[in-house]
N, C-alpha and C positions, 0 to 999 in steps of 0.2 A: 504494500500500500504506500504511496506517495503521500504525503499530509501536504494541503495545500490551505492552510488556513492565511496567512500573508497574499495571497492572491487574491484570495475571498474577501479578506476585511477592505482591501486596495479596491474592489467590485462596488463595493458597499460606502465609500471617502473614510473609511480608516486605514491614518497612514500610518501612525505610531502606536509601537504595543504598548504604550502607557496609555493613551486614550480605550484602546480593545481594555486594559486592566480596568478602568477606572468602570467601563461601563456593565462588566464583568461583576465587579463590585457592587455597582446597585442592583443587578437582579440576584444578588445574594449567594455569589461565584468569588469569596477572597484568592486570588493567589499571589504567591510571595513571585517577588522578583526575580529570581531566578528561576522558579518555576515558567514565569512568564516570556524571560528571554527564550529559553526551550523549544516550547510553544510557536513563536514569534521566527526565530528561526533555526528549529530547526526541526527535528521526527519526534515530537514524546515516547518516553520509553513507556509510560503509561497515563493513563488518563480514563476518567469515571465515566462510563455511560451516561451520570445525573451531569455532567462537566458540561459531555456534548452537549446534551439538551441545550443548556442554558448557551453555551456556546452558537448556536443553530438559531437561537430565540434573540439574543441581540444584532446577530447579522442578517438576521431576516433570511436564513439560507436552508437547504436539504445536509441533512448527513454527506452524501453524494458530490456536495459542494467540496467539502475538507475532506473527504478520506477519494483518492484515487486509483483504483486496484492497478494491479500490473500482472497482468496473469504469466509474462513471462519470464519471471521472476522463480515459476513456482517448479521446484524441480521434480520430474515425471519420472519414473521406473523408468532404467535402461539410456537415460539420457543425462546422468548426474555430470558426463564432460563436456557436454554439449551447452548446457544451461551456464556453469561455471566458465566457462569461456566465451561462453555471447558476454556475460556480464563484467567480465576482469580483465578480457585480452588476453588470459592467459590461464594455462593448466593448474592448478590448484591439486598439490599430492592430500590424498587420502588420510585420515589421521586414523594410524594403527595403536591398537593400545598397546602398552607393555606392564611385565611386572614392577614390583619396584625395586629388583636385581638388575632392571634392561634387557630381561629376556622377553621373549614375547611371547604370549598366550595360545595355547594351542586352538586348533582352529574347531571352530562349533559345529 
């Protein structure tokens, strides 16, 4: 998922995430400032379905607006090189686990 709430409040004449904070604020959405830089720019690592709400109610927007899916992002059986390398430009080795001797685990 893309988060695209800085696009959306820019849609809506919010340019500054202190103004999105403040209005956040009155519909009874405190968040601290650093939470709000986050937000503002950049992916929340998480955030409260009640958030959105209120988030969707002062931009006057849909869910649909801030969350962007990317379907192909999402990695498919048999295609785990294929997906890691559209997205990286490059091959990405496999993370094998080992004991904690450095030997490695026999296989399942």
């Amino acid at each position: 998922m893309k988060w695209n709430l800085r696009l959306t409040a820019a849609n809506k004449g919010i340019w500054k995430a202190s103004e999105l904070q403040r209005s956040l604020a009155e519909h009874g959405l405190v968040i601290s400032a650093g939470k709000m830089s986050g937000l503002w720019s950049g992916q929340p690592v998480s955030l409260k379905l009640e958030d959105l709400d209120v988030i969707c109610v002062v931009l006057g927007c849909e869910i649909g607006d801030l969350l962007i899916p990317e379907p192909e992002n999402v990695r498919r059986p048999g295609q785990q090189a294929d997906v890691q390398e559209a997205t990286t430009g490059s091959l990405v080795a496999p993370v094998v686990p080992k004991r904690r001797d450095g030997r490695s685990l026999p296989p399942m």
